[in-house]
PAFI-593452 format. One record per residue (C-alpha): x, y, z. Coordinates in Angstrom, 3 decimals, padded with zeros to 6 digits. Example, Ala and Ser with C-alpha at 12.3 -4.5 7.8 and 13.67 -1.06 7.14 Angstrom:
BEGIN
+----------+----------+----------+
!        x !        y !        z !
+----------+----------+----------+
!  012.300 ! -004.500 !  007.800 !
!  013.670 ! -001.060 !  007.140 !
+----------+----------+----------+
END
This chain:
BEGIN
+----------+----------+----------+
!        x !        y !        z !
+----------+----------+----------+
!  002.167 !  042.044 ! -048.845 !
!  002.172 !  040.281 ! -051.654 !
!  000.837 !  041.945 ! -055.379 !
!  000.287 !  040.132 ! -058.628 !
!  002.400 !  040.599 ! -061.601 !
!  000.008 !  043.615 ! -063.141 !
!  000.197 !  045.848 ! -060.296 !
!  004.017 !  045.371 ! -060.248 !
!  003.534 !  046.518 ! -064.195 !
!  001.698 !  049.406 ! -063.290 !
!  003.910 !  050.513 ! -060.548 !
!  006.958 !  050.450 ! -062.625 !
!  005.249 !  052.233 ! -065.571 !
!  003.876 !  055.194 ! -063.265 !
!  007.454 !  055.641 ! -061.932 !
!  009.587 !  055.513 ! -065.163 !
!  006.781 !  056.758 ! -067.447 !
!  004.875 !  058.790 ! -065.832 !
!  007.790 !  060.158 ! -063.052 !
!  005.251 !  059.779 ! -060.221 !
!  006.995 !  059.802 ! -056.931 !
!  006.209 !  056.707 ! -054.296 !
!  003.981 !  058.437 ! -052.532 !
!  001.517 !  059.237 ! -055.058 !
!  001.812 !  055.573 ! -056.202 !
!  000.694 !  054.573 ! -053.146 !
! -002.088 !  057.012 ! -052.714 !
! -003.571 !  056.233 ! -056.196 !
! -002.823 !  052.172 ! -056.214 !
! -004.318 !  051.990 ! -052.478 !
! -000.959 !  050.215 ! -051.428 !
!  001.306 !  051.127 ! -048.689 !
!  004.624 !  053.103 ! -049.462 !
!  006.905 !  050.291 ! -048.178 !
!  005.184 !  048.124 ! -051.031 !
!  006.082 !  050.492 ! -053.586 !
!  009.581 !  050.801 ! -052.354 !
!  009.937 !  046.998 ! -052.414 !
!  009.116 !  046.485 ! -055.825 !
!  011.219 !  049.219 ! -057.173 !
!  014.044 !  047.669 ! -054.827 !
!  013.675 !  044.281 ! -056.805 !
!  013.436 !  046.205 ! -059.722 !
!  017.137 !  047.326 ! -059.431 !
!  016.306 !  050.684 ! -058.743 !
!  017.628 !  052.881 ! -055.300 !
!  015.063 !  053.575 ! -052.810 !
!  013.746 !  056.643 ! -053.062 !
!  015.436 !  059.119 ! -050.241 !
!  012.583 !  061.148 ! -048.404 !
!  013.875 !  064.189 ! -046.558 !
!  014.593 !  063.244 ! -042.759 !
!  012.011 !  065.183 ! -040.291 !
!  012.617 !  066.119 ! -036.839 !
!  012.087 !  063.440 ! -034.252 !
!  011.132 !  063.407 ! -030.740 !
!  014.249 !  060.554 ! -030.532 !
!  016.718 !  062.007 ! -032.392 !
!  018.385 !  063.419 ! -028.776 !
!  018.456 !  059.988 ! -027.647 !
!  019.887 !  058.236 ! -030.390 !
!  023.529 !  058.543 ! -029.562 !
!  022.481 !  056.754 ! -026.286 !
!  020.185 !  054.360 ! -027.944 !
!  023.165 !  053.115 ! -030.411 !
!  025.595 !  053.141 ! -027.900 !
!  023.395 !  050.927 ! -025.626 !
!  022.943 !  048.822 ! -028.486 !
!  026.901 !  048.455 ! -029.492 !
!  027.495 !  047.215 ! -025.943 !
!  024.354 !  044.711 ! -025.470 !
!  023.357 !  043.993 ! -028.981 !
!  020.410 !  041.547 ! -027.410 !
!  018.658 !  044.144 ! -025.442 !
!  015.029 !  044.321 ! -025.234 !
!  012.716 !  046.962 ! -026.748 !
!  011.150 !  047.023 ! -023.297 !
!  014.198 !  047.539 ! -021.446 !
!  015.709 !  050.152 ! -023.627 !
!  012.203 !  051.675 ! -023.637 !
!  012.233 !  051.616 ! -019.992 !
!  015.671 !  053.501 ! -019.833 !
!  015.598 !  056.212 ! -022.742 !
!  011.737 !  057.319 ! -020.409 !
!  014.243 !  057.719 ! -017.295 !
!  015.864 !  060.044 ! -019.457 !
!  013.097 !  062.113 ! -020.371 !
!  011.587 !  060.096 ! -023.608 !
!  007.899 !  060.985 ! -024.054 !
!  006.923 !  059.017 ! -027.065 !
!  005.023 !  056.052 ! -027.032 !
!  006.135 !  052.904 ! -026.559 !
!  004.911 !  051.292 ! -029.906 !
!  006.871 !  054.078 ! -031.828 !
!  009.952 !  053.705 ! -030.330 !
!  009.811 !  049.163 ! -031.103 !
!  009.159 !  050.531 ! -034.616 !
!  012.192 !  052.898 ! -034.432 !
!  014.475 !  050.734 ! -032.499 !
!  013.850 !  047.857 ! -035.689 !
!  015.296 !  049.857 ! -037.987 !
!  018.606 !  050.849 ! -036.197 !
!  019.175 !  047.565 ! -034.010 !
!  022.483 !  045.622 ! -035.389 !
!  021.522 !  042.627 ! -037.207 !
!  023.907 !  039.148 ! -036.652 !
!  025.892 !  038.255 ! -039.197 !
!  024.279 !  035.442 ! -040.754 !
!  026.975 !  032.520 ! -040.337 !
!  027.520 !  029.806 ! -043.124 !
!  028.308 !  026.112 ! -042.371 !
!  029.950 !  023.562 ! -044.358 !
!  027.770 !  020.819 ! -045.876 !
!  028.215 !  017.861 ! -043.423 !
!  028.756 !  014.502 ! -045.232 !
!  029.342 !  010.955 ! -043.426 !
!  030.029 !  007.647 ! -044.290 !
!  027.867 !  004.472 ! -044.799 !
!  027.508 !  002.594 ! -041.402 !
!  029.370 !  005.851 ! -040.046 !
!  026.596 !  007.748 ! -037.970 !
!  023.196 !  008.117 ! -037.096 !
!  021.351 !  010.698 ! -035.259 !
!  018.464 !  010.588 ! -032.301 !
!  016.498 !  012.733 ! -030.573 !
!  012.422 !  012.844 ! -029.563 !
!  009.558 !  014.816 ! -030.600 !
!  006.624 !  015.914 ! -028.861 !
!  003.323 !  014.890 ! -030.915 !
!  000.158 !  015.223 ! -028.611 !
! -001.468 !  013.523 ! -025.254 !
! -002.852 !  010.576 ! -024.792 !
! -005.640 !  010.379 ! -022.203 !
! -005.659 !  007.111 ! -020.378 !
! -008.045 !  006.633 ! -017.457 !
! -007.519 !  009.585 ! -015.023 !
! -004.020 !  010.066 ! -016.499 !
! -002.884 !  012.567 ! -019.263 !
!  000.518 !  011.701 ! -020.533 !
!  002.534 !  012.709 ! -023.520 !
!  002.740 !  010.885 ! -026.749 !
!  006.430 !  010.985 ! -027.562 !
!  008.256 !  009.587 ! -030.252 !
!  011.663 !  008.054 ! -030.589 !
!  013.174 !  008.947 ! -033.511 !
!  016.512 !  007.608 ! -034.993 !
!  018.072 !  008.511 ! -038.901 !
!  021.009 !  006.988 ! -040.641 !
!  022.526 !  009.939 ! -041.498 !
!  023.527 !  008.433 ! -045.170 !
!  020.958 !  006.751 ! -046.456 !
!  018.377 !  008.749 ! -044.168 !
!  016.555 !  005.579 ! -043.369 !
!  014.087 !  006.469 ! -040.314 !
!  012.989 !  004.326 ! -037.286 !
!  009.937 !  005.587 ! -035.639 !
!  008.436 !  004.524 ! -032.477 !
!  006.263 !  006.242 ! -030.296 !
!  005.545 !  005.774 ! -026.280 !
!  003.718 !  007.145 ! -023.630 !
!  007.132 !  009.228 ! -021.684 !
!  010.188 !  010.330 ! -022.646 !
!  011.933 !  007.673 ! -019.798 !
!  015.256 !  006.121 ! -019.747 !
!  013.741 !  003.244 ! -019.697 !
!  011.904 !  003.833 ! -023.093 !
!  015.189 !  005.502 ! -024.475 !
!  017.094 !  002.194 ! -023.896 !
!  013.940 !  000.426 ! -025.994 !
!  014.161 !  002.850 ! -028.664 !
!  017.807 !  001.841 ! -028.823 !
!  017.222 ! -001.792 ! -029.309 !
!  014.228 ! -001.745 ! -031.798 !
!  016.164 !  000.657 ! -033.886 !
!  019.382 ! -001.596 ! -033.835 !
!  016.784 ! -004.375 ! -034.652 !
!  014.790 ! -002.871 ! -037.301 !
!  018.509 ! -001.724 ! -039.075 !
!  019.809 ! -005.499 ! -038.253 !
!  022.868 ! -003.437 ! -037.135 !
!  024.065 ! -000.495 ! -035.328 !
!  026.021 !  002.723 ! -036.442 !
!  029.727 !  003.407 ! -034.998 !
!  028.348 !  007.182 ! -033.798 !
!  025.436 !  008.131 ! -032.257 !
!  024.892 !  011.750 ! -032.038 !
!  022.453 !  012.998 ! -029.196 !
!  021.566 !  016.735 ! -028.310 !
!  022.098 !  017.543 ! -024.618 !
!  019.368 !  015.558 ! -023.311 !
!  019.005 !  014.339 ! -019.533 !
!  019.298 !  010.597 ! -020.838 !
!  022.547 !  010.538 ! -022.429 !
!  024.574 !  013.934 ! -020.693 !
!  024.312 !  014.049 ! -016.956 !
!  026.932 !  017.031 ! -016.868 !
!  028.664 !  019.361 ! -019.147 !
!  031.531 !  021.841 ! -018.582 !
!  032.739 !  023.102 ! -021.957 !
!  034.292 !  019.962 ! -023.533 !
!  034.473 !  017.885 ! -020.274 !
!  031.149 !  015.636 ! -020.411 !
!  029.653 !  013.567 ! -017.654 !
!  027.813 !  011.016 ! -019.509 !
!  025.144 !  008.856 ! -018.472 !
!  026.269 !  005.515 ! -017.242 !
!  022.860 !  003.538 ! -018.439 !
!  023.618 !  004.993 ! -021.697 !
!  027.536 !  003.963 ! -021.574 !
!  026.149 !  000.412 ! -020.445 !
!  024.067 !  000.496 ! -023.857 !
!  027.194 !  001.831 ! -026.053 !
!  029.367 ! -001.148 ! -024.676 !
!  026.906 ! -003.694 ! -025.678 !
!  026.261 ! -002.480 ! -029.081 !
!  029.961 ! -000.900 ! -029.299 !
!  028.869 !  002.440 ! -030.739 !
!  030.406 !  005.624 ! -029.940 !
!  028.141 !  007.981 ! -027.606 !
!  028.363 !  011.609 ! -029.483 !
!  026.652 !  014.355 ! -027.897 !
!  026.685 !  017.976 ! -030.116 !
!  027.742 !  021.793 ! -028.908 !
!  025.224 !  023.059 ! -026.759 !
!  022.742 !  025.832 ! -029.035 !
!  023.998 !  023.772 ! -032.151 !
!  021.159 !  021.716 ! -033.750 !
!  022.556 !  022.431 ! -037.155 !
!  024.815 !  019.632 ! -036.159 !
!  021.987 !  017.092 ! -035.651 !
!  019.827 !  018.973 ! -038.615 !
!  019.114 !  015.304 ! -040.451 !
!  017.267 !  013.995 ! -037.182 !
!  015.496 !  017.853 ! -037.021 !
!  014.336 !  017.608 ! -040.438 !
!  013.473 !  013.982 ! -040.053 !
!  011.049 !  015.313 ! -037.359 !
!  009.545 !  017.556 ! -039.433 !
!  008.749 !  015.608 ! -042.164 !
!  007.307 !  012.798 ! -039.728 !
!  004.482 !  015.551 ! -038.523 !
!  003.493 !  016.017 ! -041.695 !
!  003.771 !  013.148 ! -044.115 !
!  002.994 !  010.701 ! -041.119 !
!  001.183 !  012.597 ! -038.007 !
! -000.760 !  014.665 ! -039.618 !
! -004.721 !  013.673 ! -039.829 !
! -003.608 !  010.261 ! -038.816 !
! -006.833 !  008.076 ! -036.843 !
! -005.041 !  005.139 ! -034.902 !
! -006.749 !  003.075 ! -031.936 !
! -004.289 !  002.840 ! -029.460 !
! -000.199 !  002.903 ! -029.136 !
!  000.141 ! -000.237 ! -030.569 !
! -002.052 !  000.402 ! -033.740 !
! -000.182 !  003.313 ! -034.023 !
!  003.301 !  002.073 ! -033.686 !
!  002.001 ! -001.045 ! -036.417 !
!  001.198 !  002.195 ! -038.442 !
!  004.496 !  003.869 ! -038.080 !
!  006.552 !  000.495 ! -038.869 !
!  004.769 !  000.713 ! -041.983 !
!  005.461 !  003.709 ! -043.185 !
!  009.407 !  003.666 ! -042.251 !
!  009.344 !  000.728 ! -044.334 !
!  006.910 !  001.910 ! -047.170 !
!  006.213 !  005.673 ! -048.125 !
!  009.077 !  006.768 ! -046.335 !
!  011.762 !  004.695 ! -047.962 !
!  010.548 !  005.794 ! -051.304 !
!  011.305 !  008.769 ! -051.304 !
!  014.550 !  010.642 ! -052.829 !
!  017.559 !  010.110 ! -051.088 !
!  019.230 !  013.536 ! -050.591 !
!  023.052 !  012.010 ! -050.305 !
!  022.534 !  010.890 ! -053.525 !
!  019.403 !  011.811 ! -055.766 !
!  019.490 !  009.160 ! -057.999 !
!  018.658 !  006.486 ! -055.180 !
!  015.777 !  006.126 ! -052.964 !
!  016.209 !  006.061 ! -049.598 !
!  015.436 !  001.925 ! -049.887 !
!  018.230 !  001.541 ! -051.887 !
!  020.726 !  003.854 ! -050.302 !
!  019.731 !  001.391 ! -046.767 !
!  020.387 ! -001.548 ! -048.869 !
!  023.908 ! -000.200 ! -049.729 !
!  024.986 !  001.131 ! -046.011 !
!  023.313 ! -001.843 ! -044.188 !
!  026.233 ! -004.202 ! -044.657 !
!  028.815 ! -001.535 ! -043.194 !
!  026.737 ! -001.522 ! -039.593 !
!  028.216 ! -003.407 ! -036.893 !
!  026.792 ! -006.996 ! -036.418 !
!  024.204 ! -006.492 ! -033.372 !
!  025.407 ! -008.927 ! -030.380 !
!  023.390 ! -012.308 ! -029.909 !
!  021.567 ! -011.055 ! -026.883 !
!  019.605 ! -008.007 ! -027.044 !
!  020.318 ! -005.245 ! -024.026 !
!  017.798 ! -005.928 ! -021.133 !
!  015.460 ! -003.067 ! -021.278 !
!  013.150 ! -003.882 ! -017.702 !
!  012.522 ! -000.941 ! -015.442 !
!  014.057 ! -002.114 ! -011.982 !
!  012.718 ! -000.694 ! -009.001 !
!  013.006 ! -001.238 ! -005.033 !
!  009.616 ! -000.672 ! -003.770 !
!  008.321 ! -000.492 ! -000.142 !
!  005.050 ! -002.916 !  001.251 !
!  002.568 ! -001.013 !  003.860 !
!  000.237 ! -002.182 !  005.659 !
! -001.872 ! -002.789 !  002.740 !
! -000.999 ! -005.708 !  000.622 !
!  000.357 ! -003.102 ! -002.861 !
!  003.233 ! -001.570 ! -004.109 !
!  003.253 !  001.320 ! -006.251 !
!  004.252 !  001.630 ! -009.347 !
!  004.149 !  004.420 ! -012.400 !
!  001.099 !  005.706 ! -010.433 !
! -000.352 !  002.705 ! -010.074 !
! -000.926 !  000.224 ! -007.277 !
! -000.436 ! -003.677 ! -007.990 !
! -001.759 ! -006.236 ! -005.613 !
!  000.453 ! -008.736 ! -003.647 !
! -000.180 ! -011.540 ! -001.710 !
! -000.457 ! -010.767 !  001.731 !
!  002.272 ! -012.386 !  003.236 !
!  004.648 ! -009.828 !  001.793 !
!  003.534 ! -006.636 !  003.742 !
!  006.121 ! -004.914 !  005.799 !
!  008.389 ! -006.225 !  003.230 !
!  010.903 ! -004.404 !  000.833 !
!  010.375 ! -006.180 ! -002.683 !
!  011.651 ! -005.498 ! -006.143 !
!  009.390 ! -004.208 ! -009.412 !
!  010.361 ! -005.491 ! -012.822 !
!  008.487 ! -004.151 ! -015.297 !
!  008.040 ! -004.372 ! -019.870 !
!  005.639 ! -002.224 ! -021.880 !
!  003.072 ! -004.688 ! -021.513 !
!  004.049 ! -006.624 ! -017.860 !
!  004.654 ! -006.374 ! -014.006 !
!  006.362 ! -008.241 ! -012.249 !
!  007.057 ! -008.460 ! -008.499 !
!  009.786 ! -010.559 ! -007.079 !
!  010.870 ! -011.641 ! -003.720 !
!  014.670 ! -012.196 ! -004.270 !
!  014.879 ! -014.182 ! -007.179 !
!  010.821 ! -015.724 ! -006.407 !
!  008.247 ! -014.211 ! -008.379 !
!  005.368 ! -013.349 ! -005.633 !
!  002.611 ! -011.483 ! -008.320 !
!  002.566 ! -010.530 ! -011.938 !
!  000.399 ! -008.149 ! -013.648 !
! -000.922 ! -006.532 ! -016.699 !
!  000.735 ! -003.078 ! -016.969 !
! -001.527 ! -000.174 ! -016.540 !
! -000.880 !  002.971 ! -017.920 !
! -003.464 !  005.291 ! -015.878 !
! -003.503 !  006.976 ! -012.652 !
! -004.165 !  005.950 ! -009.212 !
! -005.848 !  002.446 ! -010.352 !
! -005.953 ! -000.631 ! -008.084 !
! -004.729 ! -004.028 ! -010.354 !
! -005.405 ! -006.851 ! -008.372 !
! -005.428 ! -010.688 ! -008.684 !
! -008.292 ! -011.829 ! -007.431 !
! -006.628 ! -014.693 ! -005.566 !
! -004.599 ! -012.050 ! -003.519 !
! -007.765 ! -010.568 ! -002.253 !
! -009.442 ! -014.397 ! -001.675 !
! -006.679 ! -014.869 !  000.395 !
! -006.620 ! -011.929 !  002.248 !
! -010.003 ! -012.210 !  003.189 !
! -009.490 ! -016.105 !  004.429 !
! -007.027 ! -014.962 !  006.330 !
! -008.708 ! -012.286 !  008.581 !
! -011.540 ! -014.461 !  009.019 !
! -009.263 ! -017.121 !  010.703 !
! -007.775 ! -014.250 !  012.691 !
! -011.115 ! -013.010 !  013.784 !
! -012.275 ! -016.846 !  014.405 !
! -008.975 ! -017.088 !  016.448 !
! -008.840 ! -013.601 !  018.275 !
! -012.545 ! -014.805 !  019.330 !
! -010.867 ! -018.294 !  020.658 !
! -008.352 ! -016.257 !  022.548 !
! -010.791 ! -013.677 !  024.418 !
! -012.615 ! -016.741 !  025.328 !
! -009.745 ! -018.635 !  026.731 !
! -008.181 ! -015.550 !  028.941 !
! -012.049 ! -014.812 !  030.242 !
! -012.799 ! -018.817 !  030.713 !
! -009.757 ! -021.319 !  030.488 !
! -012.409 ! -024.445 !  030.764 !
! -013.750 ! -023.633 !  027.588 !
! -010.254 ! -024.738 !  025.789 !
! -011.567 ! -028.058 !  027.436 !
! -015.458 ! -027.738 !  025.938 !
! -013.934 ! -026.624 !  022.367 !
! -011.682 ! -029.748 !  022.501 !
! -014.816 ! -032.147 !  023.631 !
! -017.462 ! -030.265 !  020.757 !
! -014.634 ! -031.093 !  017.906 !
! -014.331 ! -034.684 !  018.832 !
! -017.823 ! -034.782 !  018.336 !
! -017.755 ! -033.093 !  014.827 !
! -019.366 ! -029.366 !  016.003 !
! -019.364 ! -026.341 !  014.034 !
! -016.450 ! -024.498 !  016.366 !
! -017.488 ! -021.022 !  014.935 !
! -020.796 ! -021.475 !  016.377 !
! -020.090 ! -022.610 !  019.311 !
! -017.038 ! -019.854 !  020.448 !
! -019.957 ! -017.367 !  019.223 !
! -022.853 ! -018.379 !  021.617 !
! -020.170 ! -018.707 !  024.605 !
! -018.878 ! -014.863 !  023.493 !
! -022.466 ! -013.878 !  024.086 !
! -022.900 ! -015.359 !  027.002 !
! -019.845 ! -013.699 !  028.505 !
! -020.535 ! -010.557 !  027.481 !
! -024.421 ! -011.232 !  029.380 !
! -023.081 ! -012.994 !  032.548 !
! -019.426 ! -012.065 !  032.956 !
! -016.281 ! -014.269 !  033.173 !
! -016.571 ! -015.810 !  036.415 !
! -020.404 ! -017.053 !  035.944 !
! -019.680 ! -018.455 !  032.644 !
! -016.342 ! -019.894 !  033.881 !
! -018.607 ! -022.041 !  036.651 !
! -021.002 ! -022.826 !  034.320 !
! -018.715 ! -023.822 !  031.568 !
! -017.387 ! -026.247 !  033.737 !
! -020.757 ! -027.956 !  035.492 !
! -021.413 ! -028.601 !  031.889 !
! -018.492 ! -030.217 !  031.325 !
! -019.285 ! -032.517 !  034.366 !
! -022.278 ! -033.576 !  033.010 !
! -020.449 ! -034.357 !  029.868 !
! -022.550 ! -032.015 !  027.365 !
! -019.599 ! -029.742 !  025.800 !
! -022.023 ! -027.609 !  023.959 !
! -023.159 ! -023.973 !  024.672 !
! -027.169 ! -024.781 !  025.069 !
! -025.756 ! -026.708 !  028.618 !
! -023.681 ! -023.527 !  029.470 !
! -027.039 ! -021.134 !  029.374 !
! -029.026 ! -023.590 !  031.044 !
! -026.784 ! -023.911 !  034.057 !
! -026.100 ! -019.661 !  033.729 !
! -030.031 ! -019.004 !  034.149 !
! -030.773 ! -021.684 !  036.637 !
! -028.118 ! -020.020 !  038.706 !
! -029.628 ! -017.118 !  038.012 !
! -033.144 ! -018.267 !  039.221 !
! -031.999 ! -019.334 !  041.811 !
! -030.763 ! -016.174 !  043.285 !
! -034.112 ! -014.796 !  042.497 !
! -031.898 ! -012.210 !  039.817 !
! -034.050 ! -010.780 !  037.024 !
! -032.086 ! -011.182 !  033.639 !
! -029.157 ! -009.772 !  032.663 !
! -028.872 ! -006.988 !  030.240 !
! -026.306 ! -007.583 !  027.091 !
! -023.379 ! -005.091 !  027.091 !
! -022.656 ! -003.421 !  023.756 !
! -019.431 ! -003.109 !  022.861 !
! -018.367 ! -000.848 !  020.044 !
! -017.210 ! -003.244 !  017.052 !
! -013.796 ! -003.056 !  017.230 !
! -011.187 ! -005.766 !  017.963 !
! -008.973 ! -003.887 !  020.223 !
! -012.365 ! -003.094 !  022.439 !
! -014.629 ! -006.147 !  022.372 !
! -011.271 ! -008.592 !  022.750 !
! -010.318 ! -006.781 !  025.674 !
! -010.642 ! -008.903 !  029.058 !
! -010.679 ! -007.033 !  032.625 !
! -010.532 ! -009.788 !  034.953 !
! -011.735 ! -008.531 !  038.550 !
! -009.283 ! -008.044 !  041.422 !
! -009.830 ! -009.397 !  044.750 !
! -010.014 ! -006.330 !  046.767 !
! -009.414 ! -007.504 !  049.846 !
! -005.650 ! -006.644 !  049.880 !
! -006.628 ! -003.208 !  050.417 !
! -008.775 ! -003.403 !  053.508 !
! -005.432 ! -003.664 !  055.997 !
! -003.971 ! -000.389 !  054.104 !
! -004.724 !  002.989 !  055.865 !
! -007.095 !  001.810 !  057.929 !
! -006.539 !  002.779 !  061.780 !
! -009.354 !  003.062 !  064.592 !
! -010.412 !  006.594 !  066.024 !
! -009.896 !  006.966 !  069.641 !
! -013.051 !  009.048 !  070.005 !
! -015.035 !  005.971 !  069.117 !
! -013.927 !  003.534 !  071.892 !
! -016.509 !  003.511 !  074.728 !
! -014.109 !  002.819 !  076.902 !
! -010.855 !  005.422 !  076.302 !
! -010.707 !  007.918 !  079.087 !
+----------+----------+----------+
END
């Protein structure tokens, strides 16, 4: 609790003046005890001993400090738990406030100020920020954050994951931005630049040890449970959320990474630099930037590669996503290249479709000519499925489709009237009458019906009724030509005895 200066008067004046004990300070200043005792503490002055009283947990105490001496990080709960199994009755909110008193504190530990050279080092690591809501996607805003750990120069850049793939791009900005590149980078233990760690045996990543040999820098990562180590890249953090962050309005990730460029290179810079106090951090980057390495001529390729599958369904999916392709590559196994702002989708080293990158979930991105296509193409199929059912149910009509495009006729048309007809008079009729009309040299289907219903007529049949088929290829393409069935007349058959007249 914190008093003003006048009350700390009075307190002091009661107690030397007046000889009032700290309890009746209390009482009459309306101030806890503990208050009192504080300010007499900072006064110089030994706390005031108050005679011990009995305790309900003064049996267990031995136990308790034993306990304690042997697992110095033991919970209040647990030890609660275990001093109740022994017959404890008090409550457990007595015995946290108790146990607070007695439990060992750690030795606080003391490090040694950690000092680098120019060019020498620089630290990374990400922060969390907030969520960006795109579409039917939530995904984290997370921001890549590098320090020159002399002149305490900061590179900012924020993206939608926490991916290797935007790691790498941090990388290469940062190196760009600095027009150089550190001999050390120091990393905590994150999944993107440790794999594996056994004490000091390391398993690095090998995207990141690709990166280091381009840019020749030294991968570093700290003791694990030892941010001290790393502290400039920690504080850097800290001070991003809230001289930067902080009530910040920005339109999208671009607008805000335009805003964050800005401030590295404005606000930011200004300020004090804490290697040296009598330089801003501007000038302290204008000193160390000629010790950086010289960056190599071409940048390190930063495009997500990925091997992705085609269904039936002309898409592959991407970053929860679904791109079109054109439909010639289904059933195929293609490859996904893929910048902040671009997808690409290549069939060996051919470039089959290429799309704006979308950041939401479960969205369809599709070229329109990929779906034109598509749907040219199953028409055709139809059209020629349709020529085929034709052909196994009537083989002269090959002839009458030949004779009706000589002549310039709609084809479509004409395999659709002749599909009707079959389905009304059956394979056989239409078969005859396909090919009376082709006699009489009229290859269109208004000669086919004409010869189907005077043959028809003239078997005094009333007219047929139109079989509906259910609309699916696989049904109404189906063709069940009859089978003569007199094969089967010989089979089986024997006379009975009984029935001859003449058997005695």
């Amino acid at each position: 609790m914190t008093i003003s200066a006048d009350l700390e008067a009075k307190i002091l004046r009661y107690h030397h003046v007046e000889r009032w004990r700290v309890g009746t300070i209390a009482r009459q200043l309306g101030l806890h005890h503990a208050t009192v005792d504080r300010v007499l503490s900072q006064a110089g002055l030994p706390k005031a001993q108050r005679p011990h009283r009995a305790s309900m947990i003064d049996p267990y105490m031995p136990f308790v400090m034993e306990t304690l001496r042997r697992f110095p990080t033991l919970t209040a709960s647990r030890l609660y738990g275990m001093v109740t199994e022994r017959g404890y009755q008090g409550s457990e909110g007595h015995f946290r406030h108790l146990l607070a008193h007695v439990r060992p504190r750690p030795v606080a530990e003391a490090y040694h100020r950690l000092r680098t050279l120019p060019g020498e080092q620089s630290q990374v690591d990400w922060g969390h920020f907030d969520y960006l809501t795109i579409g039917r996607a939530k995904r984290p805003l997370m921001a890549f954050v590098m320090v020159l750990s002399w002149s305490r120069q900061i590179f900012l850049r924020f993206y939608p994951d926490q991916s290797m793939a935007s790691f790498l791009r941090g990388h290469v900005a940062a190196f760009s931005a600095f027009n150089g590149s550190p001999r050390v980078l120091l990393y905590d233990n994150l999944r993107s630049a440790v794999l594996e760690r056994s004490g000091d045996a390391i398993r690095f990543n090998p995207t990141l040890l690709s990166l280091a040999a381009h840019y020749r820098f030294e991968p570093r990562p700290v003791a694990v449970a030892r941010g001290n180590e790393k502290g400039r890249v920690e504080r850097s953090i800290r001070y991003i959320r809230s001289a930067f962050f902080t009530a910040r309005t920005w339109r999208d990730l671009d607008d805000l990474n335009a805003q964050a460029d800005a401030w590295c290179q404005g606000h930011s810079a200004d300020r004090p630099c804490p290697e040296d106090r009598a330089l801003t951090v501007r000038q302290a980057f204008a000193l160390e930037q000629p010790q950086l390495l010289d960056l190599p001529v071409n940048p390190y390729p930063t495009e997500e590669r990925l091997a992705v599958s085609v269904g039936k369904t002309p898409y592959v999916r991407f970053d929860l996503n679904d791109y079109s392709v054109p439909h010639t590559e289904v059933r195929k196994t293609l490859t996904v290249l893929a910048t902040p702002d671009r997808v690409r989708v290549l069939d060996g080293l051919q470039e089959v479709a290429g799309h704006a990158r979308c950041y939401g979930k479960g969205e369809q991105i599709e070229d329109p000519t990929h779906i034109e296509a598509l749907t040219e193409y199953k028409r055709k199929a139809r059209h020629h499925r349709s020529q085929d059912r034709l052909a196994q149910a009537a083989p002269a009509s090959r002839e009458l489709l030949v004779q009706a495009a000589e002549r310039g006729t709609n084809l479509g048309s004409i395999t659709a009237s002749l599909l009707r007809l079959l389905d009304r008079y059956g394979a056989s009729e239409l078969e005859s009458a396909i090919q009376e009309a082709l006699r009489q040299q009229v290859p269109h289907p208004n000669a086919v019906r004409i010869s189907l219903e005077k043959h028809r007529d003239e078997r005094d049949q009333p007219p047929p009724l139109a079989i509906i088929l259910p609309d699916k290829p696989k049904v109404r393409d189906l063709t069940v030509r009859p089978h003569d069935l007199k094969n089967y007349d010989p089979v089986g058959y024997q006379e009975d005895p009984d029935d001859d007249p003449h058997a005695e």
